[in-house]
RODO-2510 file (C-alpha; in nm, 4 decimals, decimal comma):
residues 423
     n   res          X          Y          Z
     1     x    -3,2623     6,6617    13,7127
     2     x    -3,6040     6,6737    13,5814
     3     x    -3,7458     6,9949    13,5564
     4     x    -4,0021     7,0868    13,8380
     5     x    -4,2279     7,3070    13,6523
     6     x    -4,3375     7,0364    13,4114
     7     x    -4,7173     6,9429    13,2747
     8     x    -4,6664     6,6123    13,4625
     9     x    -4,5457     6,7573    13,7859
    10     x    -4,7511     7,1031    13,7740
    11     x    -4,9768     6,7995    13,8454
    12     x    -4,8452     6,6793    14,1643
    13     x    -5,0822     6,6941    14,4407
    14     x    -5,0936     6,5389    14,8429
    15     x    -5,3135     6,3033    14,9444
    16     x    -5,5716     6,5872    15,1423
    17     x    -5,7759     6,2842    15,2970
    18     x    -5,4536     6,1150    15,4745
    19     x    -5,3301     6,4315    15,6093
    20     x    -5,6698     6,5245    15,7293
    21     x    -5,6869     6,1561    15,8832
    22     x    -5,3249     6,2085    16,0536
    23     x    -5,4365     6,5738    16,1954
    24     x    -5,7611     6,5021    16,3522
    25     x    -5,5691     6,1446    16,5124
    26     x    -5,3095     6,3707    16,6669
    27     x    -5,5538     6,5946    16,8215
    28     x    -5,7121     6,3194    17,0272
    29     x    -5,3937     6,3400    17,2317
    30     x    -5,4750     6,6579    17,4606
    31     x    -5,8138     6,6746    17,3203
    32     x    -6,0670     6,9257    17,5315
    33     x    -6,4010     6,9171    17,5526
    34     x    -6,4460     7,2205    17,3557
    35     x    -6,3178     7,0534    17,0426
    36     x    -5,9270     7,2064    17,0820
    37     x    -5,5969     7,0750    17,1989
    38     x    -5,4591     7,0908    17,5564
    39     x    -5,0595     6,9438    17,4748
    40     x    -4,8195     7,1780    17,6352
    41     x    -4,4250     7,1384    17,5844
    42     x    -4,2997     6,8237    17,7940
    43     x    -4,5901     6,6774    17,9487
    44     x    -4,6703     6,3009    17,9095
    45     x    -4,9068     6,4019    17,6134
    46     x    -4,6520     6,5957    17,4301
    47     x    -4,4291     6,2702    17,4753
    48     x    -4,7229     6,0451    17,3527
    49     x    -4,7642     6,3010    17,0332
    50     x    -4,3875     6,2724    16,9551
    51     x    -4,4128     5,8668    16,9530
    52     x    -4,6854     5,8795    16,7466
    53     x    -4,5083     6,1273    16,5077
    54     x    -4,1917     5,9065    16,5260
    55     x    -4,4317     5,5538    16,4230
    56     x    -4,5424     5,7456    16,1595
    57     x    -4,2269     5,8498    16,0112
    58     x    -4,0946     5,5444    16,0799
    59     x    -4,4050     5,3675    15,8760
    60     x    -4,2463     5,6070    15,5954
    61     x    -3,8940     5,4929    15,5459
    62     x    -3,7756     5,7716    15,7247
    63     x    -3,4516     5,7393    15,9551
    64     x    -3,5378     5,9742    16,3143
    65     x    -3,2784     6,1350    16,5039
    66     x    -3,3224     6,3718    16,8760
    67     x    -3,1158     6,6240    16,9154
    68     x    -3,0029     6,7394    17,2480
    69     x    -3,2986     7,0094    17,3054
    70     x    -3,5820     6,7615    17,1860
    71     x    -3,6313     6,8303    16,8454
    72     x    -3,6815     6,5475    16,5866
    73     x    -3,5511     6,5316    16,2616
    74     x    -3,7034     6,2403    16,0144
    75     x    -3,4725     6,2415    15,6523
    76     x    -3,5665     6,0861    15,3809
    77     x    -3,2315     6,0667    15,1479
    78     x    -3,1632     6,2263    14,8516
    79     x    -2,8915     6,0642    14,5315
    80     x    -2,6853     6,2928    14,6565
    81     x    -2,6825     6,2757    15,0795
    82     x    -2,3577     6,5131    15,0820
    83     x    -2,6217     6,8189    14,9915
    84     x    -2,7833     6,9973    15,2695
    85     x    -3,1433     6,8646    15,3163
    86     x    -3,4286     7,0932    15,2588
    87     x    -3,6291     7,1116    15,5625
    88     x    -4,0120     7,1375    15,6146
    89     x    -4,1469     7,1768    15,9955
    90     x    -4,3239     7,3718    16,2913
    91     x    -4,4498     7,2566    16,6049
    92     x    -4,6860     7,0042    16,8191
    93     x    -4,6885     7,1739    17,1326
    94     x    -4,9702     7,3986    17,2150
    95     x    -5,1107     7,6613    17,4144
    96     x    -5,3423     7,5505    17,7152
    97     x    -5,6449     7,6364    17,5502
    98     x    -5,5194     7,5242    17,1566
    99     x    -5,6327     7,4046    16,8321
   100     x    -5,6138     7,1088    16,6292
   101     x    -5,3803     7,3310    16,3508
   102     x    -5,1588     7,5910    16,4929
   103     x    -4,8074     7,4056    16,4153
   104     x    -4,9543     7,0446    16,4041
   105     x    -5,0323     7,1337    16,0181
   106     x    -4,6775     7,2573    15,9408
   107     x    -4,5596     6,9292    16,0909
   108     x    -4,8236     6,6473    15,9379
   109     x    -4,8092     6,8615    15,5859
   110     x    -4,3687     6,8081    15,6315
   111     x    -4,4665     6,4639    15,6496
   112     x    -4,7548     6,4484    15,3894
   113     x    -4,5108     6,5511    15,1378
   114     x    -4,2515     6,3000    15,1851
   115     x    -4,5268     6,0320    15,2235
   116     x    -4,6730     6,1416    14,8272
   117     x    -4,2774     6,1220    14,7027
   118     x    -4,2813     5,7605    14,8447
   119     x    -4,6460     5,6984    14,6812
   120     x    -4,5170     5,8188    14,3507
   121     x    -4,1553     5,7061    14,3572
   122     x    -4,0093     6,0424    14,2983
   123     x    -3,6164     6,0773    14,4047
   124     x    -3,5188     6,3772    14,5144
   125     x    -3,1357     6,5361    14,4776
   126     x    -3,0832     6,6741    14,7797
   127     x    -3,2490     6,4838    15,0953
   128     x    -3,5396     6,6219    15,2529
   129     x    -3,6101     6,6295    15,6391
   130     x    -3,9838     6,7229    15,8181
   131     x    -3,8893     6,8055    16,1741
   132     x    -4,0576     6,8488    16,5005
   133     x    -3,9430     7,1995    16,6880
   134     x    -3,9492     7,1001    17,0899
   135     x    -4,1716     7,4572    17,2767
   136     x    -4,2721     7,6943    17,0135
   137     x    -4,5203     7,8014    17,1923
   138     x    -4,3274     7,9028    17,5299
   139     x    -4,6365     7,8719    17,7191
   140     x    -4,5101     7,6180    17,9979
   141     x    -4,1600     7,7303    17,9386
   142     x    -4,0589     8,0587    17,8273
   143     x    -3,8710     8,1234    17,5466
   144     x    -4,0994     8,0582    17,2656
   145     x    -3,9423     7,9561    16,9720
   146     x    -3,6977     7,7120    17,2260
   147     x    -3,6033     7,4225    16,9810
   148     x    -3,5512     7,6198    16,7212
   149     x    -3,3441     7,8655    16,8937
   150     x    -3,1387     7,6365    17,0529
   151     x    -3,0619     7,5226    16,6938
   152     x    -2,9717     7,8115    16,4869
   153     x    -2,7348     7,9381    16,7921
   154     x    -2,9900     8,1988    16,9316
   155     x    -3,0124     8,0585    17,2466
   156     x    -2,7486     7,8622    17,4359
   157     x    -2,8153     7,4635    17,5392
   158     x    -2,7501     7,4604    17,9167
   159     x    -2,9113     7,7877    17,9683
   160     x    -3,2435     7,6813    17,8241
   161     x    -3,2144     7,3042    17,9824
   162     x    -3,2265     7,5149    18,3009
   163     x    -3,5454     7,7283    18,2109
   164     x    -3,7781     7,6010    18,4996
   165     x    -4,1487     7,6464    18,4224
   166     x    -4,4267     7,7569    18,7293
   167     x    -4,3831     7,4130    18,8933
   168     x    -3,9943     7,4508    18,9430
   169     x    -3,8952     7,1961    18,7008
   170     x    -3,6250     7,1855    18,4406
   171     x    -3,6780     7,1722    18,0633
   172     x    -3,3683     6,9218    18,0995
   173     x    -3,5294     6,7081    18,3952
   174     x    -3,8567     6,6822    18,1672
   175     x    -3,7188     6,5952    17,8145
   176     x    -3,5610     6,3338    18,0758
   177     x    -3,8720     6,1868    18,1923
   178     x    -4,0439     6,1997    17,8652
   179     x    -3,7711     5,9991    17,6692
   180     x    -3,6407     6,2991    17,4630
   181     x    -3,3115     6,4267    17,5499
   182     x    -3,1190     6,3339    17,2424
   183     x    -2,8166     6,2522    17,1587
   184     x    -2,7912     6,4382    16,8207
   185     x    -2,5489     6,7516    16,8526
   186     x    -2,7820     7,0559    16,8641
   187     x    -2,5958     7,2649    16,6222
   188     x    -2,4012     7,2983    16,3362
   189     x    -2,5851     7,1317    16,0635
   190     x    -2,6352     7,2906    15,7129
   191     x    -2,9873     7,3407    15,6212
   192     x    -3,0635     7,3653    15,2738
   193     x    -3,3909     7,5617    15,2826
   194     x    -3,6568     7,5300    15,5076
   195     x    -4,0359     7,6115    15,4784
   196     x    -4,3307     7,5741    15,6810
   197     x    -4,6763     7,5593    15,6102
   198     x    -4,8948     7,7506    15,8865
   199     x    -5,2431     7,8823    15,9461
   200     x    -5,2704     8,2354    15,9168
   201     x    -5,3983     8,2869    16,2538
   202     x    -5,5783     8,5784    16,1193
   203     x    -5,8854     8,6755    15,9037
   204     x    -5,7126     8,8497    15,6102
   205     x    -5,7112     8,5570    15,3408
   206     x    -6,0735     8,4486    15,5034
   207     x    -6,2120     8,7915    15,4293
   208     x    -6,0474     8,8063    15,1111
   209     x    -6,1497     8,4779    14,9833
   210     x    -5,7727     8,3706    14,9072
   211     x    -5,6309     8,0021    14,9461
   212     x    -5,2732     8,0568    15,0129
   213     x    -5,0532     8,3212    15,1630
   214     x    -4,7360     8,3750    15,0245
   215     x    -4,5120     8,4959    15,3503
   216     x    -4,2993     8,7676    15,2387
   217     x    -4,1778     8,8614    15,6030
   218     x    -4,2975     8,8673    15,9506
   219     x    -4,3669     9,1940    16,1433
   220     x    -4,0943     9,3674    16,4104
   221     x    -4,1788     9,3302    16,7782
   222     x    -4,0391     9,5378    17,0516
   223     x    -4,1890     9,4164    17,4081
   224     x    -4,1898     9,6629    17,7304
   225     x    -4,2679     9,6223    18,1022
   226     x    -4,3955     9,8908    18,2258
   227     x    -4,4133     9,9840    18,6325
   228     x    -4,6282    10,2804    18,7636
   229     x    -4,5756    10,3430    19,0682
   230     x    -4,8631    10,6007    19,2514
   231     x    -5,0143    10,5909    19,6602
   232     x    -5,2458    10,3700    19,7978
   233     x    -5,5214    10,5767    19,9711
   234     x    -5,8506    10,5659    20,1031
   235     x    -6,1318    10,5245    19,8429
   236     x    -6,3345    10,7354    20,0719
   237     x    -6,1598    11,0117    20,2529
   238     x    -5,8848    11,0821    19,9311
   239     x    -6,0109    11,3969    19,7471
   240     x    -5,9675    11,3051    19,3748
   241     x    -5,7657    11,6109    19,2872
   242     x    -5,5127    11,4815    19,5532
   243     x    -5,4867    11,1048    19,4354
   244     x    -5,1487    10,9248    19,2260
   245     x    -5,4042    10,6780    19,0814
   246     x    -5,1333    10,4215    18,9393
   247     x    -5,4114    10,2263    18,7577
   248     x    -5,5401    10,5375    18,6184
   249     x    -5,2229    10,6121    18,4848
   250     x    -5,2057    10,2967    18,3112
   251     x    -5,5571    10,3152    18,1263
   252     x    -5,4353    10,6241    17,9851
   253     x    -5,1190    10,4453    17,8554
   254     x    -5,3379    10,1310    17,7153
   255     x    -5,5139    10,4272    17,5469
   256     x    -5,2317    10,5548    17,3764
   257     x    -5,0774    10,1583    17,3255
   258     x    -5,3961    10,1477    17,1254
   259     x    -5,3811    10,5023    16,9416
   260     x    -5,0414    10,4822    16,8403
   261     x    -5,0622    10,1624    16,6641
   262     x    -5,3874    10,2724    16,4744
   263     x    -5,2129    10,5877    16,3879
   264     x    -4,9026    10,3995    16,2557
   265     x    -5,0260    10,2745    15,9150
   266     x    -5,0676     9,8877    15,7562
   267     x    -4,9409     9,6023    15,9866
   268     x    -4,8989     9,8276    16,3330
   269     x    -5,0323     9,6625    16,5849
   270     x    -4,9792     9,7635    16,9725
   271     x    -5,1267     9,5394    17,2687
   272     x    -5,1342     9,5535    17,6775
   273     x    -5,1277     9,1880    17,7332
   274     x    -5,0922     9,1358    18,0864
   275     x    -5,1966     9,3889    18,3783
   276     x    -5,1271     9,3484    18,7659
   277     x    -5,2973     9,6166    18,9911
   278     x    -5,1602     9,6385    19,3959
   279     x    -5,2966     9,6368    19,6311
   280     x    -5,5869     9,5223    19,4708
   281     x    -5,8878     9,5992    19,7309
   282     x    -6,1876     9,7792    19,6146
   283     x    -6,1186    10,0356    19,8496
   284     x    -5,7964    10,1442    19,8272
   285     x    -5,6611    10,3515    19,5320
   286     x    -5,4439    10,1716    19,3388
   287     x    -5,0413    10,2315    19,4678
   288     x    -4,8966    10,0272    19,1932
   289     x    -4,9628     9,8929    18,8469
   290     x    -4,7637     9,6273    18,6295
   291     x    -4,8031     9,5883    18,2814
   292     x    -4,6427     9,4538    17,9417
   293     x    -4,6790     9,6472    17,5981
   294     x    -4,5961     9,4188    17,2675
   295     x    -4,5865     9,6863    16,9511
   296     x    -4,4927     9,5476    16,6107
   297     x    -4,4354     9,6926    16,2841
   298     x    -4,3510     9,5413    15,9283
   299     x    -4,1070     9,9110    15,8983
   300     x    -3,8129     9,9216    16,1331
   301     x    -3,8222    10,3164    16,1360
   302     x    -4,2009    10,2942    16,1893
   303     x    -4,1572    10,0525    16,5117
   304     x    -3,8834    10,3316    16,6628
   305     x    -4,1400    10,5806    16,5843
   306     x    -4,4047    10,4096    16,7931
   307     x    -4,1460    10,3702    17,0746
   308     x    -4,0582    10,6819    17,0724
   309     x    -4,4557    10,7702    17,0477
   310     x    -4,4785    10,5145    17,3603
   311     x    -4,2356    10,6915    17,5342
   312     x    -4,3768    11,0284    17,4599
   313     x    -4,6770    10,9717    17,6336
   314     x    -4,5955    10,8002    17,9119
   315     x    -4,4083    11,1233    18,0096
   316     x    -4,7172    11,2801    18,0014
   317     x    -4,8945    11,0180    18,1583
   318     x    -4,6216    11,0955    18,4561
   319     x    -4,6890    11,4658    18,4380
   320     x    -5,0691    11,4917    18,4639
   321     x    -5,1121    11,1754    18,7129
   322     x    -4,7814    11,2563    18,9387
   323     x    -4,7330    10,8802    18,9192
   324     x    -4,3905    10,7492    18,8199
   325     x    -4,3272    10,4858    18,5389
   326     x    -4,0244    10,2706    18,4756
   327     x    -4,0343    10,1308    18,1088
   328     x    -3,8030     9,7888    18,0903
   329     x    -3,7602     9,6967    17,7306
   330     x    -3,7894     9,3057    17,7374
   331     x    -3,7825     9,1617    17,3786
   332     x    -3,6507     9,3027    17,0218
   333     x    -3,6986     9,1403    16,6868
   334     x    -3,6319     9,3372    16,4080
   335     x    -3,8932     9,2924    16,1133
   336     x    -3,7624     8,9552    15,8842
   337     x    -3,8001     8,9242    15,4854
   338     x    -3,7835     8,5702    15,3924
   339     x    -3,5266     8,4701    15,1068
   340     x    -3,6802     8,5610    14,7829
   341     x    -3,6084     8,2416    14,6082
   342     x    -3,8262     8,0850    14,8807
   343     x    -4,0692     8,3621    14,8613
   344     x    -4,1043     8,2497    14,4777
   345     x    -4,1212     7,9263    14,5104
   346     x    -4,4266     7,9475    14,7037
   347     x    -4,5741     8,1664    14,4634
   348     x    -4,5332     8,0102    14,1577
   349     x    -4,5941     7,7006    14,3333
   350     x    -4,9732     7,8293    14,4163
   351     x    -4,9988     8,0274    14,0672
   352     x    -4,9135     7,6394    13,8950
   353     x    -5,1761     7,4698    14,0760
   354     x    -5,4294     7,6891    14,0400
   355     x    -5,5060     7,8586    14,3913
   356     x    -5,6183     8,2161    14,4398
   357     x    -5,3424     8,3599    14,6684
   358     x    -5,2104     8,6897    14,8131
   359     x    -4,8223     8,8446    14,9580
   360     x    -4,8822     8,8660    15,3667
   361     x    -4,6670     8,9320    15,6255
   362     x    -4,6818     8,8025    15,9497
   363     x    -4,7898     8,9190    16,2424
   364     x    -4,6782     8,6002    16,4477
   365     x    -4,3673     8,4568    16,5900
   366     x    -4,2586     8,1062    16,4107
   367     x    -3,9939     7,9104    16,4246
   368     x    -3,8852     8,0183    16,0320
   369     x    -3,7924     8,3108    16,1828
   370     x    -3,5264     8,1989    16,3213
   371     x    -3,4409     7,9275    16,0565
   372     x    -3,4288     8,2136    15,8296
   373     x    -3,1118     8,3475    16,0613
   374     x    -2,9202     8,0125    15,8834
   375     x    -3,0629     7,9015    15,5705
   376     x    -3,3185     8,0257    15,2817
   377     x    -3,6595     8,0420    15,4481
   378     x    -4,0587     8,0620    15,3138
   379     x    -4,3776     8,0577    15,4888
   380     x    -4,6696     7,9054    15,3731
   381     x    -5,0648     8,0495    15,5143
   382     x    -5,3605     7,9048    15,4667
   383     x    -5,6974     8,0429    15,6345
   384     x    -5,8837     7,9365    15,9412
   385     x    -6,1763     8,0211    16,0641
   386     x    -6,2805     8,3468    16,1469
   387     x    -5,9028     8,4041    16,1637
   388     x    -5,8819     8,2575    16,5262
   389     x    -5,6311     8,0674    16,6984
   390     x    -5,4696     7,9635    17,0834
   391     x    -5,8090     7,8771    17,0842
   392     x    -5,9980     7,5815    17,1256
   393     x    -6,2386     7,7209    16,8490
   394     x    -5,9590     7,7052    16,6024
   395     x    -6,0046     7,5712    16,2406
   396     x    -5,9318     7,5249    15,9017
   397     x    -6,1027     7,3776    15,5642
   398     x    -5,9753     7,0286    15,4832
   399     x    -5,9364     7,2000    15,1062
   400     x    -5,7436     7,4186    15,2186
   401     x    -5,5197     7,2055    15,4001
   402     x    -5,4600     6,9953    15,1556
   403     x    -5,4073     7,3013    14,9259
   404     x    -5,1583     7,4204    15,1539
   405     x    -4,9616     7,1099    15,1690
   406     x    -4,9799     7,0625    14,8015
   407     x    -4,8372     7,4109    14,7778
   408     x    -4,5452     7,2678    14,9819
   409     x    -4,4967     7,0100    14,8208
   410     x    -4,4037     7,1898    14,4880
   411     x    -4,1812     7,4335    14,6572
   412     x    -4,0007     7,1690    14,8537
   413     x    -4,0027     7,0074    14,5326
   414     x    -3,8429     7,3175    14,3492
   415     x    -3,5504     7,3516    14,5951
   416     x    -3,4629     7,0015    14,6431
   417     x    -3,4720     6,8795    14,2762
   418     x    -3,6175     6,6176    14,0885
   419     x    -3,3992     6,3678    13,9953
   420     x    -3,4512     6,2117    13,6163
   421     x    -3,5692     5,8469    13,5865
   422     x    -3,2774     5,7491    13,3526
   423     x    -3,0701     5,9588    13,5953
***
């Protein structure tokens, strides 16, 4: 094999105009009026997208197979097929109110990289694969992450074909309709490496001025529902030292949510997503409140100590209020370091060509998280706007997503091999 970090090759760059063309096409599928992206898991349009990502693989040499949860694999084949490929991928559902980037870059840039190797006739040793996870987002049906769990073993097959979403259908009866149950076993294949190129989906490489993020981990979640349970009462005639004011109960604990993450250092962060207040008249105290609390933490011991912290003060929360709380953990995922070889080839990748770049962890779930339960794993950032995505106002430089890609390329590149022209 040739070696990767050569003058010629330190030279090798995508083609930032094609993948630019082949992002803003996909984005007329779904495409709001707001300028974002409306393609949830399963729906016709996510069906349409997946054709059009299929055609386009297809225009590349590429051989396409489904698997049985939806997700689509297109190899390209290396001199040596026995090897494990190395994989490149994310996602093109998205959230109701999405963007034109958040998983649809991961995906085109997979693809943008396999169409320069064809452009320049490189061969690669091991065989090389862009795929298309089926639901990372979770937003029509929950799990996120559903392909790719399904495929690394996380999740069992018939219990997720069964996940129902609002409507009372089956992700099984809709991968139906859409043409995209597959036939492909959904586990057991070796993976060689797998990376995937992402927007940060935050503001720290915009703020800093930085091209690429180099994804050393992602951050620990631990998610809660929380029940606090009080008396409904008459706005009027209830004295106010006599009240078990559920909802005031809970904007003390969205206080603390809030405190405990800014008093738990660098990459804490603690949210009340979702709040549900009963009876919910203007003039009755509130008898009930239902909320969820997500805390994360890059430090294992730190995210105990903010549970614990949690935990603290909703005891006192019970105490002072006389409400009582039931706290249902929901979700755990222990804080991830990606494999170090993949780590470094993404940083030296971005230190060859040239681009300013920073270590970041993420504060996001992706689908490399669990990859990285089976196979080396690296993350690739680049910035967007203002650092804001699920949102229709989502975007990204085309410089920088072509820089991103490029970046890709070359650590694809660096795990797959070269292979010599007189090989």
């Amino acid at each position: 094999m040739t070696d990767t970090t050569s003058p010629v090759l330190a030279n090798l760059a995508v083609d930032g105009e094609r993948l630019w063309r082949s992002l803003m096409d996909l984005a007329q599928l779904g495409a709001t009026p707001k300028g974002g992206v409306a393609r949830l898991a399963l729906t016709e349009l996510d069906g349409e997208a997946r054709r059009l990502f299929i055609q386009w693989c297809k225009n590349s040499g590429l051989s396409v197979s489904i698997d049985e949860i939806g997700n689509i694999f297109a190899r390209r084949e290396g001199r040596n097929p026995d090897l494990p490929p190395v994989m490149m991928g994310s996602h093109i559902d998205t959230q109701p109110t999405g963007g034109k980037f958040d998983g649809c870059f991961g995906v085109l840039a997979g693809l943008e990289v396999i169409r320069t190797l064809n452009d320049l006739g490189i061969e690669t040793e091991a065989p090389v694969e862009v795929v298309a996870w089926t639901n990372e987002e979770g937003s029509r049906f929950p799990p996120c992450m559903m392909g790719s769990g399904v495929f690394t073993g996380q999740f069992g097959l018939a219990e997720t074909l069964a996940k129902v979403d609002a409507e009372g259908l089956s992700v099984g009866d809709e991968l139906n309709r859409i043409g995209f149950a597959g036939d492909r076993p959904v586990t057991g294949h070796k993976v060689g490496a797998y990376f995937e190129a992402h927007i940060e989906q935050g503001p720290i490489l915009e703020d800093e001025g930085k091209t690429i993020g180099v994804v050393i981990g992602t951050l620990g979640q631990k998610w809660f529902d929380l029940t606090l349970t009080g008396q409904e009462a008459h706005a009027g005639p209830t004295p106010m030292l006599r009240r078990k004011d559920a909802l005031l109960a809970a904007s003390s604990v969205v206080q603390a949510v809030n405190r405990i993450a800014l008093d738990s250092g660098e990459y804490a962060c603690g949210t009340v997503g979702c709040l549900s207040v009963f009876p919910d008249s203007r003039n009755v105290i509130p008898g009930r409140v239902d909320l969820t609390i997500d805390l994360r933490h890059w430090s294992a011991a730190a995210l105990e100590k903010m549970v614990e912290a949690l935990k603290s003060r909703i005891a006192d929360v019970e105490r002072v209020t006389g409400v009582t709380a039931e706290l249902t953990p929901t979700a755990d995922f222990p804080p991830l370091s990606f494999h170090e070889d993949c780590v470094d080839a993404v940083r030296s990748s971005a230190e060859r060509m040239g681009y300013s770049h920073r270590d970041i962890v993420s504060g996001a779930g992706h689908d490399a998280i669990f990859l990285a339960e089976i196979a080396p794993s690296g993350m690739i950032f680049i910035p967007c706007e203002n650092g804001i995505s699920h949102n229709e106002a989502e975007n990204a430089e085309p410089a920088d997503v072509a820089a991103g890609a490029s970046v890709l390329l070359h650590a694809a590149l660096a795990r797959a091999g070269i292979v010599a022209k007189d090989a």
